[in-house]
C-alpha positions in Angstrom: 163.9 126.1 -70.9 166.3 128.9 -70.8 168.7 130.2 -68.4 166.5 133.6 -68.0 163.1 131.5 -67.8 160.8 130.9 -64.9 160.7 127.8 -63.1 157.8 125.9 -63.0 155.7 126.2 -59.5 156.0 122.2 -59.4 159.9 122.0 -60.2 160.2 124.7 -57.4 158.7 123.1 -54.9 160.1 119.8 -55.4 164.0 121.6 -55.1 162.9 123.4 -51.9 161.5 120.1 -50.5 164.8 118.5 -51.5 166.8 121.1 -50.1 164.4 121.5 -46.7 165.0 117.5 -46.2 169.0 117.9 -47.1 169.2 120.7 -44.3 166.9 118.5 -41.8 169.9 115.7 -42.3 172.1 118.3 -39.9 169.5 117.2 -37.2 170.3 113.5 -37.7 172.7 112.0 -35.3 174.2 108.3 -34.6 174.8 107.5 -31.1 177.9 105.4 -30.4 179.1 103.7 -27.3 182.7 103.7 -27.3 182.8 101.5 -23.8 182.4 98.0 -23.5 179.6 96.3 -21.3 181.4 94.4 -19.5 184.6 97.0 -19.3 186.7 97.4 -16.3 189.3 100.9 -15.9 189.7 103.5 -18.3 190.7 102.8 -21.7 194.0 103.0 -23.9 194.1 104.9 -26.3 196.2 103.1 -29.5 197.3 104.8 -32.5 199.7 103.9 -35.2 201.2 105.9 -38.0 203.7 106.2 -40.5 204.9 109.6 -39.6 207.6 109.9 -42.2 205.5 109.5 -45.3 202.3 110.3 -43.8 200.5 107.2 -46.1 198.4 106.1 -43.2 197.1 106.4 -39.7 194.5 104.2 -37.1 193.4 104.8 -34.1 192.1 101.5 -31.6 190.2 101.7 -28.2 191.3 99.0 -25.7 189.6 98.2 -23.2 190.1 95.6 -20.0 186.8 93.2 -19.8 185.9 92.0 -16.4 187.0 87.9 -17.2 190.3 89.5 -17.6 190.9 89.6 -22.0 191.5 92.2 -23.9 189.5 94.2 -26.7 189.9 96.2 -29.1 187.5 98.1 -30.9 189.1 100.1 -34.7 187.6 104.0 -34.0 189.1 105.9 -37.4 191.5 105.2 -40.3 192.9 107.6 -42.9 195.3 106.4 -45.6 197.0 108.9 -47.7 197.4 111.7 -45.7 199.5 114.2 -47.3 199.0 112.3 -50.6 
Protein backbone atom coordinates (compact mmCIF):
# COMPACT_ATOMS: atom_id res chain seq x y z
CA UNK A 1 0.00 0.00 0.00
CA UNK A 2 1.24 3.39 -0.70
CA UNK A 3 1.26 6.62 1.07
CA UNK A 4 -1.21 8.22 -1.70
CA UNK A 5 -3.52 4.98 -1.65
CA UNK A 6 -6.96 4.42 -0.30
CA UNK A 7 -7.65 2.76 2.83
CA UNK A 8 -9.58 -0.08 2.89
CA UNK A 9 -13.40 0.46 4.12
CA UNK A 10 -12.50 -2.40 6.92
CA UNK A 11 -9.05 -0.83 8.07
CA UNK A 12 -11.04 2.44 8.39
CA UNK A 13 -13.49 1.43 10.32
CA UNK A 14 -11.52 -0.53 12.71
CA UNK A 15 -9.08 2.94 13.38
CA UNK A 16 -12.28 5.04 13.84
CA UNK A 17 -13.65 2.38 16.36
CA UNK A 18 -10.23 2.41 17.99
CA UNK A 19 -10.04 6.02 18.16
CA UNK A 20 -14.10 6.41 19.15
CA UNK A 21 -13.23 3.92 22.24
CA UNK A 22 -9.70 5.91 22.99
CA UNK A 23 -11.90 9.27 23.23
CA UNK A 24 -14.78 7.41 25.30
CA UNK A 25 -11.68 6.67 27.97
CA UNK A 26 -12.00 10.61 28.81
CA UNK A 27 -15.46 9.59 30.26
CA UNK A 28 -13.87 6.94 32.57
CA UNK A 29 -13.34 7.96 36.07
CA UNK A 30 -12.06 6.27 39.46
CA UNK A 31 -13.65 7.32 42.56
CA UNK A 32 -11.30 7.59 45.58
CA UNK A 33 -12.12 8.20 49.22
CA UNK A 34 -9.41 10.07 50.71
CA UNK A 35 -11.14 9.82 54.34
CA UNK A 36 -11.02 7.09 56.64
CA UNK A 37 -14.22 5.20 57.98
CA UNK A 38 -13.60 5.45 61.10
CA UNK A 39 -11.76 9.14 60.93
CA UNK A 40 -12.19 11.69 63.52
CA UNK A 41 -11.12 15.87 62.69
CA UNK A 42 -9.74 17.09 59.60
CA UNK A 43 -6.78 15.72 58.18
CA UNK A 44 -2.90 16.66 58.01
CA UNK A 45 -1.68 17.18 55.27
CA UNK A 46 2.28 15.60 55.08
CA UNK A 47 4.73 16.25 52.50
CA UNK A 48 8.39 15.79 52.20
CA UNK A 49 10.91 16.96 49.73
CA UNK A 50 14.34 17.48 48.96
CA UNK A 51 14.00 21.03 47.91
CA UNK A 52 17.74 21.60 47.13
CA UNK A 53 18.11 18.97 44.44
CA UNK A 54 14.62 18.53 43.56
CA UNK A 55 15.29 14.34 43.28
CA UNK A 56 12.07 13.60 44.99
CA UNK A 57 8.83 14.59 46.62
CA UNK A 58 5.60 12.54 48.64
CA UNK A 59 2.71 13.67 49.85
CA UNK A 60 0.77 11.51 53.05
CA UNK A 61 -2.86 12.01 54.39
CA UNK A 62 -3.09 11.57 58.18
CA UNK A 63 -5.76 11.01 59.65
CA UNK A 64 -7.01 10.56 63.60
CA UNK A 65 -9.20 7.19 63.91
CA UNK A 66 -11.79 7.17 66.57
CA UNK A 67 -9.77 4.28 69.02
CA UNK A 68 -7.25 6.99 69.12
CA UNK A 69 -4.03 5.65 66.35
CA UNK A 70 -2.91 7.19 63.69
CA UNK A 71 -2.96 6.54 59.80
CA UNK A 72 -1.46 7.35 57.13
CA UNK A 73 -2.51 6.81 53.70
CA UNK A 74 0.72 7.64 50.62
CA UNK A 75 -1.52 10.14 48.09
CA UNK A 76 1.41 10.93 45.21
CA UNK A 77 5.16 10.54 44.72
CA UNK A 78 7.53 12.03 42.05
CA UNK A 79 11.18 11.26 42.00
CA UNK A 80 13.39 13.20 39.70
CA UNK A 81 11.87 16.36 39.50
CA UNK A 82 14.03 18.73 37.68
CA UNK A 83 16.08 15.63 36.49
Amino acid sequence: MALADEVPPEVRRKWIALFEEINALNNVKFERCLTMPNATGDPTLVVFCDSRLAFGACAYMKWKLSEGSLVRDLLLQKQELLH
